[in-house]
Residue, then its C-alpha position, 0 to 999 in steps of 0.5 A: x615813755x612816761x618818766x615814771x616808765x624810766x629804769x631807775x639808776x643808781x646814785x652817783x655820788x658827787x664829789x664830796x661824797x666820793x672824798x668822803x667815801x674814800x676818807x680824802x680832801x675834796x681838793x686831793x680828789x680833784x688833784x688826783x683827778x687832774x693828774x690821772x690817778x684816783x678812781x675812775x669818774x665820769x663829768x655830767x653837766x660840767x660835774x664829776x660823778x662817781x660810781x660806787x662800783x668804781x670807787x670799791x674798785x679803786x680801795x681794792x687796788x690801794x689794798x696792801x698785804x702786811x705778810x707781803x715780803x716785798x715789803x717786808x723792809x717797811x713793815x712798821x713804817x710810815x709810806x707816802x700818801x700817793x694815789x693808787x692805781x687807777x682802773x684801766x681803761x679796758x676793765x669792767x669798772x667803765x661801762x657805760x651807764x645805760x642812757 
């Protein structure tokens, strides 16, 4: 098969993308990455990459509801900056990008 012949795959962003598409640090990225938290990445060629499917799927999951009366007794107040959930390991956002 020709490399012209090849489907085309999506861009996966770099690092630097991906933390400029969230509206964080490089450095915070790759904290949350060494720790566990953060989206869901893949290393190709000793390089972090990023779907955008996974990073939409991260901001859902950092997605808070004002009316929610759990946190009704924060309303109004500044909350720590901590990552949030990461996709889990059996969810949909980590299929295998075809080959």
């Amino acid at each position: 098969m020709k490399q012209s012949e090849l489907p085309q795959r999506e861009h996966l962003p770099t690092r630097a993308e991906a933390a400029g598409y969230l509206g964080v640090s490089v450095p915070t990225l790759a904290r949350w990455a060494s720790s566990g938290t953060g989206p869901v990445y893949y290393v190709i060629g000793g390089k972090a990459r990023y779907r955008l499917a996974d990073l939409d799927a991260y901001l859902e999951s950092c997605r808070r509801i004002v009316s929610d009366p759990a946190h009704s007794d924060t309303m109004g107040q500044a909350r720590p900056l901590t990552p949030c959930r990461r996709a889990s390991a059996t969810g949909p956002t980590l299929e295998t990008p075809p080959v």
